[in-house]
VOPAGU-2260 file (C-alpha; in pm, 1 decimal, decimal comma):
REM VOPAGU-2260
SITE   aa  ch    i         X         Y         Z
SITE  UNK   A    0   -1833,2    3328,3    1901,3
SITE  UNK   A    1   -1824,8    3042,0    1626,3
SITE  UNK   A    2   -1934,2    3072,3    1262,1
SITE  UNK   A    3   -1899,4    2747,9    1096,9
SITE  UNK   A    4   -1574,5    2549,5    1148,9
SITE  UNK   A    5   -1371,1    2853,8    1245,3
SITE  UNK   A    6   -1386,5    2994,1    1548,0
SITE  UNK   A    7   -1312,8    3394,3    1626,4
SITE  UNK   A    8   -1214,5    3504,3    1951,9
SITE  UNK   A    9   -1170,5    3889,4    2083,5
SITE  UNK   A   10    -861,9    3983,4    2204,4
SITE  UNK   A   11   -1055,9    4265,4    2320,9
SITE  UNK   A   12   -1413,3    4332,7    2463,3
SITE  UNK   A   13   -1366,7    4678,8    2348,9
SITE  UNK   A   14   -1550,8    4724,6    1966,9
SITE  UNK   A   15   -1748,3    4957,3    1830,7
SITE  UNK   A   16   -2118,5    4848,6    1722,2
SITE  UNK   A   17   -2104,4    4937,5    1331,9
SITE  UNK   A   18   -1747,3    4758,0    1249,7
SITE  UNK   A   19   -1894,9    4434,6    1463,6
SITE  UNK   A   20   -2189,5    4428,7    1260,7
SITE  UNK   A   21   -1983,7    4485,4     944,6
SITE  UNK   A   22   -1757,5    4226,6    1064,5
SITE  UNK   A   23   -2026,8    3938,0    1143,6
SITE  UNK   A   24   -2130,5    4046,0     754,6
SITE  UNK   A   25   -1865,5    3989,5     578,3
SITE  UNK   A   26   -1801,4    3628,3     790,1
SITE  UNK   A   27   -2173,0    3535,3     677,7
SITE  UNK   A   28   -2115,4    3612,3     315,6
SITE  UNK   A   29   -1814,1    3412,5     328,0
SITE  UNK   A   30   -2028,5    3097,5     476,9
SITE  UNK   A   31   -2298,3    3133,9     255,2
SITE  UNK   A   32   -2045,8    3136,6     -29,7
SITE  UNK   A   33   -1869,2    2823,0      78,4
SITE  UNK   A   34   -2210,0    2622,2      56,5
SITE  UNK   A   35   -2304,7    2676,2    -281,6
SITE  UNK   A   36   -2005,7    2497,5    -451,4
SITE  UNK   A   37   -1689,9    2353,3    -217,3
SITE  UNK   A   38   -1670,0    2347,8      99,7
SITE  UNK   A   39   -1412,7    2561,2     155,6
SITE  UNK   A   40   -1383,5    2628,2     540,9
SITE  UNK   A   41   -1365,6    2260,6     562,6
SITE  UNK   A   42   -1107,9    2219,0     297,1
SITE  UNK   A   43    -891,4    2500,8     533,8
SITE  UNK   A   44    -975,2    2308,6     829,6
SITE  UNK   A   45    -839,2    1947,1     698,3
SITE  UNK   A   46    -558,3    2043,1     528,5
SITE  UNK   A   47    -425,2    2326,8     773,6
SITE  UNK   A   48    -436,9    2068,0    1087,8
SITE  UNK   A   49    -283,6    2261,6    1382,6
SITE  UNK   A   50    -219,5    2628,6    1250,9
SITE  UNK   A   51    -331,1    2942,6    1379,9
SITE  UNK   A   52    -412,5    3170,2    1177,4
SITE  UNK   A   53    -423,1    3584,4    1252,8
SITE  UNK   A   54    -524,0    3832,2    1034,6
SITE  UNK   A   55    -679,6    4139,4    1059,7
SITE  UNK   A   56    -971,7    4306,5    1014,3
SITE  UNK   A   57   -1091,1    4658,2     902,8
SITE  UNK   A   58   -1032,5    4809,2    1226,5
SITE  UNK   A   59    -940,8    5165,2    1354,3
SITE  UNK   A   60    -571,9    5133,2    1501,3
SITE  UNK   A   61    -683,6    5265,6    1848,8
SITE  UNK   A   62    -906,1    4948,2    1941,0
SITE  UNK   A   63    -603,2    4731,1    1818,1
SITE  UNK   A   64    -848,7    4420,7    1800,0
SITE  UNK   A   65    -766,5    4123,5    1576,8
SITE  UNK   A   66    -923,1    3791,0    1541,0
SITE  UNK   A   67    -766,4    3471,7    1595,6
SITE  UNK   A   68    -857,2    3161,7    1413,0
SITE  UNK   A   69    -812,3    2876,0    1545,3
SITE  UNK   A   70    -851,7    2516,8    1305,8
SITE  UNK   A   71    -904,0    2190,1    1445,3
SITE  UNK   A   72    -587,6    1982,0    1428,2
SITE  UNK   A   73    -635,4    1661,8    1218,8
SITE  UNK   A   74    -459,3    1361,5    1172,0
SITE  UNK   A   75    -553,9    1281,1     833,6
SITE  UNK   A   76    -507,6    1511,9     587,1
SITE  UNK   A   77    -796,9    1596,0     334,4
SITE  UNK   A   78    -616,2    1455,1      35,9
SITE  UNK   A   79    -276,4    1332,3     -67,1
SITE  UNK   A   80     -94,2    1314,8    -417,5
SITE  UNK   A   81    -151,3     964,7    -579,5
SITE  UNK   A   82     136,9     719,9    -544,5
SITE  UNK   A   83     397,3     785,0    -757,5
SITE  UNK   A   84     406,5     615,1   -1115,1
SITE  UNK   A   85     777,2     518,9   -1226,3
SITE  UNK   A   86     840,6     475,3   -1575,1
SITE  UNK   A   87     985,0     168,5   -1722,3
SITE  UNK   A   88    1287,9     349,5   -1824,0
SITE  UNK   A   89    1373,1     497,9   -1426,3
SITE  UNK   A   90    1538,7     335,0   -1155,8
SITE  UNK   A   91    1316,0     317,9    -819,1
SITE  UNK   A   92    1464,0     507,4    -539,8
SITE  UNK   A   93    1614,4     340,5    -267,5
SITE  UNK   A   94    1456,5     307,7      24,6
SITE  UNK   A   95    1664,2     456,6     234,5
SITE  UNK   A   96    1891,9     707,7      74,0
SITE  UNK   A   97    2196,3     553,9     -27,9
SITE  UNK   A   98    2389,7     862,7     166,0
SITE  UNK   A   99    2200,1     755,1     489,1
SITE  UNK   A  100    2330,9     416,8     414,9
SITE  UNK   A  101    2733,9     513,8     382,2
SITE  UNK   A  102    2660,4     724,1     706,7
SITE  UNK   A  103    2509,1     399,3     892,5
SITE  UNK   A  104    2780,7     166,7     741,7
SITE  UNK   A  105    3051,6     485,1     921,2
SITE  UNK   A  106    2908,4     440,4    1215,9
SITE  UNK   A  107    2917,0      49,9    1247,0
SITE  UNK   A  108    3240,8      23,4    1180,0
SITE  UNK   A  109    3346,0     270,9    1485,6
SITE  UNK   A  110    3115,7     102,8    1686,4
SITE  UNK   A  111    3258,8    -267,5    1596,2
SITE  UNK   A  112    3315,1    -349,1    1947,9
SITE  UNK   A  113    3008,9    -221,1    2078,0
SITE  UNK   A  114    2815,0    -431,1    1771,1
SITE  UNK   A  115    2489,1    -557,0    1894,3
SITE  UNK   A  116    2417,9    -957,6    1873,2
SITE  UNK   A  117    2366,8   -1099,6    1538,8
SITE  UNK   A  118    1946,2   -1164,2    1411,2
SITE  UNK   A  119    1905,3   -1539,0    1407,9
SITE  UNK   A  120    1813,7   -1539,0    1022,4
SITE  UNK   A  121    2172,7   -1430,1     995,0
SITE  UNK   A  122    2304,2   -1745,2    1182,3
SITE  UNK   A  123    2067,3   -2016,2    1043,5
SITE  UNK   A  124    1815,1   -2008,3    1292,6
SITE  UNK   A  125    1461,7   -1993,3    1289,4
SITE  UNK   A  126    1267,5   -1683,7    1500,4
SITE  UNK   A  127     997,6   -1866,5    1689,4
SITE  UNK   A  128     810,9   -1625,8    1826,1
SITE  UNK   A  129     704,7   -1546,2    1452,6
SITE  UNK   A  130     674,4   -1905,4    1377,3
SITE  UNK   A  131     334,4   -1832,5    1447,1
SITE  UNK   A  132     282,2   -1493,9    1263,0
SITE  UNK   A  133     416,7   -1682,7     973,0
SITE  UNK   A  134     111,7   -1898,9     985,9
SITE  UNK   A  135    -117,7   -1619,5    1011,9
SITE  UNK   A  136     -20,5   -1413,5     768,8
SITE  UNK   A  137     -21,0   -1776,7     508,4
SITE  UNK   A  138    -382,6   -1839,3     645,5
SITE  UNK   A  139    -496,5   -1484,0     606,7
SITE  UNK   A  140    -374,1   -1474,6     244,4
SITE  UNK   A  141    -559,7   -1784,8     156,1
SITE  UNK   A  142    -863,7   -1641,7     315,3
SITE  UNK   A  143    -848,2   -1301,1     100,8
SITE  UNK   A  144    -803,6   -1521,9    -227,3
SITE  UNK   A  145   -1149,5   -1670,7    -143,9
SITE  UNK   A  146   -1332,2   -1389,3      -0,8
SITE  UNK   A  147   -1221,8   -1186,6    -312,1
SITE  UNK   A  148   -1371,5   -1443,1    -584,2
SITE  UNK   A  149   -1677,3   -1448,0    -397,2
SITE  UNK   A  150   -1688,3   -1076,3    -412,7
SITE  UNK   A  151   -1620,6   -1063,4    -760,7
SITE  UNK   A  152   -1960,2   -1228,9    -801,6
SITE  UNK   A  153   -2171,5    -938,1    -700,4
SITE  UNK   A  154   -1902,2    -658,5    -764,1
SITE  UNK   A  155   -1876,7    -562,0   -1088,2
SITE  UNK   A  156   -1521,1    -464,9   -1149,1
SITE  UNK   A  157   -1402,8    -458,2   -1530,5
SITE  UNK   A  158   -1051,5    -486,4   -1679,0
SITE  UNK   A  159    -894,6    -309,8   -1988,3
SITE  UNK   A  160    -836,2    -556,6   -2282,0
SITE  UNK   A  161    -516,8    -373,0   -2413,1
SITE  UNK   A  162    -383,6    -281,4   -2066,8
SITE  UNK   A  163    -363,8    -392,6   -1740,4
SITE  UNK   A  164    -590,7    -111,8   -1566,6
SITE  UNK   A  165    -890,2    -215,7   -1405,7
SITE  UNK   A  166   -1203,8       6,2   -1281,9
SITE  UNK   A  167   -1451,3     -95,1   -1003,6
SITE  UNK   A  168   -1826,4      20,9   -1083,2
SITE  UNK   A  169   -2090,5    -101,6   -1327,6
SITE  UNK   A  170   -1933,0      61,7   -1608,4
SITE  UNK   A  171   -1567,6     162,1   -1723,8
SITE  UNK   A  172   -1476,0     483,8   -1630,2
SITE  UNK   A  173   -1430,2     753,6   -1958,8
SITE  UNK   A  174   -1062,4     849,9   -1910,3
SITE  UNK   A  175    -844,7     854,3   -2187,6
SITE  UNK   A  176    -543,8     651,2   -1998,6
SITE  UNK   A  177    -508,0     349,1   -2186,9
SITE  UNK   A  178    -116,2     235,7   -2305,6
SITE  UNK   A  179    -163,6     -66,7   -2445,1
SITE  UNK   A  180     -93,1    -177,7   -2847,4
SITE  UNK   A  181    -264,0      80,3   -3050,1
SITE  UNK   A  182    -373,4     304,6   -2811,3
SITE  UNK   A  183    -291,0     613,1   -3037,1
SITE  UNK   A  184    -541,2     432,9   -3276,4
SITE  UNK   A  185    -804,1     428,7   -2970,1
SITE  UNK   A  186    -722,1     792,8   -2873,8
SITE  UNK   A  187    -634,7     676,4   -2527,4
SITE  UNK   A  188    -983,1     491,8   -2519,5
SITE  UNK   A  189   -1011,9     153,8   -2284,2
SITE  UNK   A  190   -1214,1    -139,4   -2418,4
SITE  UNK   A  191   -1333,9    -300,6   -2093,6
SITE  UNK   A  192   -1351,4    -652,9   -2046,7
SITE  UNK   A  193   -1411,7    -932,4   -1773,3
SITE  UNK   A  194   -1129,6    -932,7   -1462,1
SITE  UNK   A  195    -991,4   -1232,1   -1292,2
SITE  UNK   A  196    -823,3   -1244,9    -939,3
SITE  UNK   A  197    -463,3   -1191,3   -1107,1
SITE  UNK   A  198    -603,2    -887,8   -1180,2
SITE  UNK   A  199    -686,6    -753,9    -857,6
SITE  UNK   A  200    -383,6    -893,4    -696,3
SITE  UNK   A  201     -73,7    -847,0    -878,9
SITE  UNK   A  202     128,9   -1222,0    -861,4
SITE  UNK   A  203     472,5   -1164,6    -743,3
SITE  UNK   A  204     670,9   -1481,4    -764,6
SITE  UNK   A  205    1020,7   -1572,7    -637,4
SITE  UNK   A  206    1265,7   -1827,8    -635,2
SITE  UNK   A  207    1215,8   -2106,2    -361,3
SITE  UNK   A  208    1494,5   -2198,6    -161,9
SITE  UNK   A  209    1592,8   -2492,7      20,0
SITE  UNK   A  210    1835,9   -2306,6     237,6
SITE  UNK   A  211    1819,5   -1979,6     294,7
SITE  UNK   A  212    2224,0   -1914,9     357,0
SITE  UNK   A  213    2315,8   -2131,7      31,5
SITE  UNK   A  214    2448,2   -2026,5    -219,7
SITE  UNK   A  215    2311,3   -1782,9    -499,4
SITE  UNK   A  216    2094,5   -1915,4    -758,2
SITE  UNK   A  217    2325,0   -1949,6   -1089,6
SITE  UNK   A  218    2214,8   -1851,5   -1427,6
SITE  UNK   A  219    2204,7   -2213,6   -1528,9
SITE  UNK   A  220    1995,6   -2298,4   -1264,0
SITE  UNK   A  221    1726,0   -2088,4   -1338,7
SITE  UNK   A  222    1495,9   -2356,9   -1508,2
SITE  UNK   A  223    1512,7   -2613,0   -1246,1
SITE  UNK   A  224    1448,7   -2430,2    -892,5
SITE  UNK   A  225    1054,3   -2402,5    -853,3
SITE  UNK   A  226     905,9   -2070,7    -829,2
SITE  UNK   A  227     609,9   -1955,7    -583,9
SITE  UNK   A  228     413,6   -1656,2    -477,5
SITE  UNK   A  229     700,5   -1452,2    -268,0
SITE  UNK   A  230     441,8   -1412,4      36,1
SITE  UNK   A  231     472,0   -1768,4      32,5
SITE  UNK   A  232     827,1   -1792,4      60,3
SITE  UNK   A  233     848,5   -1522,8     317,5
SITE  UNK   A  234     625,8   -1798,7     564,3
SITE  UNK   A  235     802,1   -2093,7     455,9
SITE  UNK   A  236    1159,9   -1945,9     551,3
SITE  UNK   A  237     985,8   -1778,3     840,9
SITE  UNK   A  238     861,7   -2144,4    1010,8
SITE  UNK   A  239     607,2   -2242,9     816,2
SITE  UNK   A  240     635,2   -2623,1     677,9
SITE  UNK   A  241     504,0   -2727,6     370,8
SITE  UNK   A  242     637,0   -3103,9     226,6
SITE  UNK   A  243     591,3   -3010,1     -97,7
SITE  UNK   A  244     841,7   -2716,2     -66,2
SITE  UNK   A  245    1130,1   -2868,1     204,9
SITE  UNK   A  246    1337,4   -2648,9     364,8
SITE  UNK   A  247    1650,3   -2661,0     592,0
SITE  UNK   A  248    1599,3   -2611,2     950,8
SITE  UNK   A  249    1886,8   -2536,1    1185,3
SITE  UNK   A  250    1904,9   -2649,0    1548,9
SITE  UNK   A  251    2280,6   -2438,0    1606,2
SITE  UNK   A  252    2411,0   -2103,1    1475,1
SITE  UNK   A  253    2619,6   -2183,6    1181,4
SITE  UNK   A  254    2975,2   -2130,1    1208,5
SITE  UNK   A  255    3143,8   -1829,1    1059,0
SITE  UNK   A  256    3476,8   -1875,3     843,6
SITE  UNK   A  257    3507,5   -1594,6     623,8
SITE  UNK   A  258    3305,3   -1338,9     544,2
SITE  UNK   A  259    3071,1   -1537,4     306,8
SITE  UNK   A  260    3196,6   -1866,7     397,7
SITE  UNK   A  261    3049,4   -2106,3     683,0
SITE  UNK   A  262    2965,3   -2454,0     797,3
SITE  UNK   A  263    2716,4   -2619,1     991,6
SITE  UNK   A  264    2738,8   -2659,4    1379,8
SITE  UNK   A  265    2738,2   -3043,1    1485,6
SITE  UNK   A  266    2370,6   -3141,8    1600,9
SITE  UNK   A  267    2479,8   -3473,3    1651,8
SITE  UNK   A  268    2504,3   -3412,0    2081,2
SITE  UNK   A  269    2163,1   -3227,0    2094,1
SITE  UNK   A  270    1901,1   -3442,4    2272,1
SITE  UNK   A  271    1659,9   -3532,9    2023,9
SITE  UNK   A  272    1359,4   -3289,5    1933,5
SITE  UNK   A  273    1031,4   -3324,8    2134,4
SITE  UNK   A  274     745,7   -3464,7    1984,1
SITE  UNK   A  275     618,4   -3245,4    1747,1
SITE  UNK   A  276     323,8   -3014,5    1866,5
SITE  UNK   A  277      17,2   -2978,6    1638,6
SITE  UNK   A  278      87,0   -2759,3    1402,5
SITE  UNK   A  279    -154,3   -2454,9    1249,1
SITE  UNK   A  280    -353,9   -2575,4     975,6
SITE  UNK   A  281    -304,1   -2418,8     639,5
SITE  UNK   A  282    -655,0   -2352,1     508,1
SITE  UNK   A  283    -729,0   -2447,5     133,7
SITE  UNK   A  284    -805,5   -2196,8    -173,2
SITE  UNK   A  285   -1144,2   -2286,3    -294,0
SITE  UNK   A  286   -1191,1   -2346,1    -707,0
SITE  UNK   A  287   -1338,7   -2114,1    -904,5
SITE  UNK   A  288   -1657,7   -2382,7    -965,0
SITE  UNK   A  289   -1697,8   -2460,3    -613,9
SITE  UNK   A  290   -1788,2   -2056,5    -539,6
SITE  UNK   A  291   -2076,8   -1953,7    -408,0
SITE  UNK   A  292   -2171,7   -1548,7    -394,8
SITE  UNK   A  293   -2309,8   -1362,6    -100,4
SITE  UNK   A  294   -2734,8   -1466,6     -28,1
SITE  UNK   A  295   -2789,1   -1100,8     108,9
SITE  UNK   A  296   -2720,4    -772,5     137,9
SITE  UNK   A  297   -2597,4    -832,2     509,5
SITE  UNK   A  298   -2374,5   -1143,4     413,3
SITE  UNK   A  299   -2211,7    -924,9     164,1
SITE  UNK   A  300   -2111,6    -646,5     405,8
SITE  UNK   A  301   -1980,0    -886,9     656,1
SITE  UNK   A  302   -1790,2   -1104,0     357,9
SITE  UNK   A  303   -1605,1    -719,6     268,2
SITE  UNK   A  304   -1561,0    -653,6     611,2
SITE  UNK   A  305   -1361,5    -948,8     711,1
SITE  UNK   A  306   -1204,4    -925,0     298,3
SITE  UNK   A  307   -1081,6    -580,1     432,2
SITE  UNK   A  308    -960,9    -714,9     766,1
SITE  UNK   A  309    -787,9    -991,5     607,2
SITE  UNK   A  310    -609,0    -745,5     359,1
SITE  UNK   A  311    -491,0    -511,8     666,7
SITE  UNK   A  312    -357,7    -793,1     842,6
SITE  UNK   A  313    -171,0    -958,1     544,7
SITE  UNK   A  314      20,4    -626,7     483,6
SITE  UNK   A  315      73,8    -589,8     857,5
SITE  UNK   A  316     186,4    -948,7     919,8
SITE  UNK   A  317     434,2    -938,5     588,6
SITE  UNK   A  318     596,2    -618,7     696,1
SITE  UNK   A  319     649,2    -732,5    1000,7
SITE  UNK   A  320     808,3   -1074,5     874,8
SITE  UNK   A  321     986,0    -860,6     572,3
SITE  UNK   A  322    1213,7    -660,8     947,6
SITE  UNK   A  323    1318,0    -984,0    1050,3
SITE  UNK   A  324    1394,0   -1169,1     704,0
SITE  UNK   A  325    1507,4    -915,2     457,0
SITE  UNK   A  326    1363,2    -903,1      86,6
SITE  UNK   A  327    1533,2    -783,7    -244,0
SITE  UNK   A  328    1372,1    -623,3    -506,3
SITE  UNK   A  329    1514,3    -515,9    -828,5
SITE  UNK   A  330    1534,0    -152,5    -881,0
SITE  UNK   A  331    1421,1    -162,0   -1238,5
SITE  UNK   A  332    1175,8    -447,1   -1323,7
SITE  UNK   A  333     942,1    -619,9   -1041,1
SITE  UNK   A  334    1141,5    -901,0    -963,8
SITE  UNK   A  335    1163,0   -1002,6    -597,3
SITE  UNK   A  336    1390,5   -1214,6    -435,6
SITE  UNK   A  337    1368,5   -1354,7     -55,4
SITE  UNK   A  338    1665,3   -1418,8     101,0
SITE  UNK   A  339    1957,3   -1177,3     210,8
SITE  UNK   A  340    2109,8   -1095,5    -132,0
SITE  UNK   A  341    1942,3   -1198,0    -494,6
SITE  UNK   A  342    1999,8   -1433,3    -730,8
SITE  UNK   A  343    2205,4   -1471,5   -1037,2
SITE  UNK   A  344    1976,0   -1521,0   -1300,9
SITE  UNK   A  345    2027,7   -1283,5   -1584,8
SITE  UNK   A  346    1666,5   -1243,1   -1704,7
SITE  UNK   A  347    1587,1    -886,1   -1602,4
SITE  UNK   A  348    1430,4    -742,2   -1933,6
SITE  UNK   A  349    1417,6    -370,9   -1803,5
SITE  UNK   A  350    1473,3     -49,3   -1949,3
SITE  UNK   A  351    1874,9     -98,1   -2101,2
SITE  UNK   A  352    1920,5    -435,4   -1949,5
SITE  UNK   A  353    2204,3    -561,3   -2190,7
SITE  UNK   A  354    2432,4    -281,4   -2042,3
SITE  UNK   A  355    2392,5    -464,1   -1748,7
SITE  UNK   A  356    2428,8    -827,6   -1922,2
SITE  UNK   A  357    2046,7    -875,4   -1791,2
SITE  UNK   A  358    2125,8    -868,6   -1435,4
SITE  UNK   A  359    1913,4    -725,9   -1190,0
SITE  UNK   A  360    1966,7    -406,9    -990,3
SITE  UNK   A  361    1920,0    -559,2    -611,9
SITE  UNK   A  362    1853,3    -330,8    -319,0
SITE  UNK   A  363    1652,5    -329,5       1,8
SITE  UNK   A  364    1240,9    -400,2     -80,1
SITE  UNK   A  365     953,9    -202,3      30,0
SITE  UNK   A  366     623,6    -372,1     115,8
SITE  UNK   A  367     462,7    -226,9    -225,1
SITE  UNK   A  368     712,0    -466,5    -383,8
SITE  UNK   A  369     622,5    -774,4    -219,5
SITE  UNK   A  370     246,4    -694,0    -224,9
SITE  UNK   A  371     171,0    -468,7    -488,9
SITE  UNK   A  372    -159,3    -281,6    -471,1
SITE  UNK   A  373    -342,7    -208,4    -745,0
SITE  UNK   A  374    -496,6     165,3    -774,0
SITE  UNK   A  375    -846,2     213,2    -910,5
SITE  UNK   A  376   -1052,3     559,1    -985,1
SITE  UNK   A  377   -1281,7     573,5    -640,2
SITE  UNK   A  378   -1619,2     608,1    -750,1
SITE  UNK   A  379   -1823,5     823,2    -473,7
SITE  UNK   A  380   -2196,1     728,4    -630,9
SITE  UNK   A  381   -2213,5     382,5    -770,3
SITE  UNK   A  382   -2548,8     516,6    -939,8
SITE  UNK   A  383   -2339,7     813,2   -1170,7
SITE  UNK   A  384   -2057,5     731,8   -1370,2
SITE  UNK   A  385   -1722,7     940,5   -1310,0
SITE  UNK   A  386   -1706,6    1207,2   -1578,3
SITE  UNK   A  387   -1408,9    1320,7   -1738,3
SITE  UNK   A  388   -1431,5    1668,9   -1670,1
SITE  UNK   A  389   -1392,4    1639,9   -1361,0
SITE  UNK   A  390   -1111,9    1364,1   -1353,9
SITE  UNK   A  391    -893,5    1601,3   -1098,4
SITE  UNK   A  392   -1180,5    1581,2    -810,6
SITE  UNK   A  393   -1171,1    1167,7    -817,9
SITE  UNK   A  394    -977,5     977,3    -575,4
SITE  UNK   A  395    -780,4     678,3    -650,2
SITE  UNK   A  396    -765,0     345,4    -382,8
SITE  UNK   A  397    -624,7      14,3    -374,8
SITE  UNK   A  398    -842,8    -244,2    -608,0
SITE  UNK   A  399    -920,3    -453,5    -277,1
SITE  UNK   A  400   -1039,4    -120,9     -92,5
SITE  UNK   A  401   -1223,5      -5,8    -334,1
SITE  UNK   A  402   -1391,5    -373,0    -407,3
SITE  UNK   A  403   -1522,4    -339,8     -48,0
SITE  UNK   A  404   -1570,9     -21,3      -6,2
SITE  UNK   A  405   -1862,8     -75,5    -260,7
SITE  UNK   A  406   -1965,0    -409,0     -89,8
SITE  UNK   A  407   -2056,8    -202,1     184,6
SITE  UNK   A  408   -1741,6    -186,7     429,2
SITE  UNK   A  409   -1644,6     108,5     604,6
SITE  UNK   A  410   -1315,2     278,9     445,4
SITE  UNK   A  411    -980,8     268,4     695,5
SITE  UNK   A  412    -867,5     597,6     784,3
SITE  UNK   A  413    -515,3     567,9     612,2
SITE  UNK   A  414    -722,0     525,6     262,1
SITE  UNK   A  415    -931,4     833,8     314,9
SITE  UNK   A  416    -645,5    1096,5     182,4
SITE  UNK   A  417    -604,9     927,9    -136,3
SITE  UNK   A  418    -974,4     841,9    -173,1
SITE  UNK   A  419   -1064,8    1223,0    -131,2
SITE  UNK   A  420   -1376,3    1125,9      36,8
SITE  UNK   A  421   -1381,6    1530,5     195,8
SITE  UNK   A  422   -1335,8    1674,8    -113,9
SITE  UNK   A  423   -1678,2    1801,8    -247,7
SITE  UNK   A  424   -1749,4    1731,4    -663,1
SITE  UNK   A  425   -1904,2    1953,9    -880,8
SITE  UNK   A  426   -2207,1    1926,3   -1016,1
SITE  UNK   A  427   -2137,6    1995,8   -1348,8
SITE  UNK   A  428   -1873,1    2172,2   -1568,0
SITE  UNK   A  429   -1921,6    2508,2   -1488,0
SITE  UNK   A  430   -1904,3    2472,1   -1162,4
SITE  UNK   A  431   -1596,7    2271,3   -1173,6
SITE  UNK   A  432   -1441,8    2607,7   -1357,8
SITE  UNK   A  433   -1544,2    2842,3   -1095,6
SITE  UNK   A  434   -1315,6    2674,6    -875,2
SITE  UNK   A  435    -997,0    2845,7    -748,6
């Protein structure tokens, strides 16, 4: 028999008439107790996916009868813990433990003449089969950039004047989280202000280079080399052609001398190169005066549907590209460099950087490095502000999730544990205290 979301079976049909009714009693006061505040045979179900439970009930030993519980498996959890926030003065973790590396780097070396072909980043060459993912993913960016400013039009989304925390709804949320200058002044208080797209998504800019396998980037050189939005780079030295940011392209493996020394193959015998084949288009960002918001209530679902799409497929398409042509990211201030190791410029500014003479901590980049998302409060009724009482029920979300999520777009599954979109709010205080 099933009550609610759990489900009782009898290991025996054997049981007397008065403990079954006093049974099927207590399992109905339990229901109707769940109702009034939290759901919490739900909450069991979600975040127990694939136990069993057993337990007991208050039955003579000579019937020997127990109930078995049995919880839908899910494979989402309810809710998750909010990404991680890393102070300014501690070093990010490595990726991948640095004890997994030494074990890795053991086993290549006893396996040096079973070592598996070389990637063709590594040798100079160009991967064509994600020549063009490279486009995609430069096409797709552009196409977020513009979806998002004409989102911000009917979105209202508001950004702290002393900090860089922003809040989508149609007012600031009350929490006392502010760090800016004077805060202690403020009592924590934000002061909410207009937001811009730089806002929403965090620029991460790197160094351009005109060949990939070159030489580091010297301190003196810092001034002169151009600087553009990493993603950017990632396309260009994945295939992607731009004439305002040239690039060397290799026809032959490079030659290996030493271990960090190499020349270029002769490309003088190769036949010459076909005629070029039309190339993807790179689509344009449109200026903040030529934007035009959503007519309707329909355009503006379909404009955050394909915003969402378009931010899925970035991340997808840059960690893909980020396998095949490794990033560096600094383990203690946001720098991020493309190529195989970073560059020399001493102008980290990070937690006890002149013990380091201002050089940055390089290791292996995640994809929150390259495209950082911004977490915002989720608000689960645009119509009631979030209180701050009950600051410990709230979700949190990526800006650009959230953005849509409001513009009428259906949440991804992978968002939903953070969001805590299963988790039932209190009404009020006092039922927020009654909670175990």
């Amino acid at each position: 028999m099933s009550f609610g979301y759990v489900h009782f079976q009898l290991s025996s049909p054997a049981l007397v008439h008065c403990e079954r009714r006093n049974a099927l009693e207590r399992v109905d006061i339990l229901k109707h107790n769940s109702q009034q505040g939290l759901s919490l045979l739900e909450s069991l179900k979600n975040s127990f996916g694939g136990l069993t439970l057993q337990f007991k009930l208050g039955i003579s030993s000579r019937h020997l009868n127990h109930f078995q519980a049995e919880v839908t498996k899910c494979d989402y959890p309810q809710n998750t813990d909010f990404p991680r926030y890393y102070s300014k003065k501690e070093k990010k973790p490595f990726p991948i433990p640095i004890i997994e590396l030494r074990r890795a780097a053991r086993q290549r070396f006893k396996n040096k003449d079973q070592r598996s072909g070389i990637p063709p980043p590594k040798r100079g060459l160009v991967v064509q089969r994600l020549i063009p993912l490279a486009y995609s993913v430069m096409n797709t960016r552009i196409k977020l950039i513009n979806n998002l400013k004409k989102l911000l039009k009917v979105v209202p989304v508001h950004t702290c004047k002393w900090c860089s925390e922003i809040h989508v709804g149609t007012v600031g949320h009350p929490f006392k989280s502010c760090t800016g200058p004077q805060s202690s002044a403020r009592k924590g208080h934000h002061e909410w202000g207009e937001t811009v797209l730089e806002d929403i998504l965090i620029p991460v800019d790197a160094y351009h280079l005109y060949d990939r396998l070159g030489k580091r980037i010297p301190h003196e050189e810092r001034f002169s080399v151009p600087r553009i939005p990493a993603v950017v780079e990632l396309c260009i030295q994945a295939g992607v052609d731009l004439p305002e940011y040239p690039t060397k392209r290799r026809r032959k493996p490079i030659i290996r001398i030493g271990k960090k020394e190499f020349v270029d193959a002769d490309e003088s015998e190769l036949p010459d190169q076909d005629p070029e084949v039309p190339k993807t288009p790179i689509l344009d960002e449109i200026p903040d005066s030529a934007i035009l918001p959503p007519s309707s209530k329909e355009e503006t679902i379909l404009l955050a549907v394909e915003t969402l799409q378009a931010w899925e497929e970035m991340r997808e398409g840059a960690k893909r590209l980020v396998k095949m042509y490794p990033v560096r990211a600094c383990g203690y201030c946001p720098e991020v460099h493309v190529g195989p190791t970073g560059h020399k410029a001493q102008n980290c500014g990070a937690h006890k950087h002149q013990q380091r003479n201002g050089q940055h901590g390089w290791q292996a980049s995640v994809l929150d490095d390259l495209i950082p998302p911004k977490f915002v409060w989720h608000v689960p009724d645009v119509e009631k502000p979030l209180q701050r009482e009950l600051r410990n029920f709230y979700g949190q979300a990526p800006a650009v999730v959230e953005i849509c999520a409001q513009a009428g777009a259906d949440v991804p599954d992978q968002y939903k544990a953070t969001m805590r979109l299963d988790i039932g709010i209190p009404t009020d205080v006092r039922e927020a205290e009654m909670v175990v």
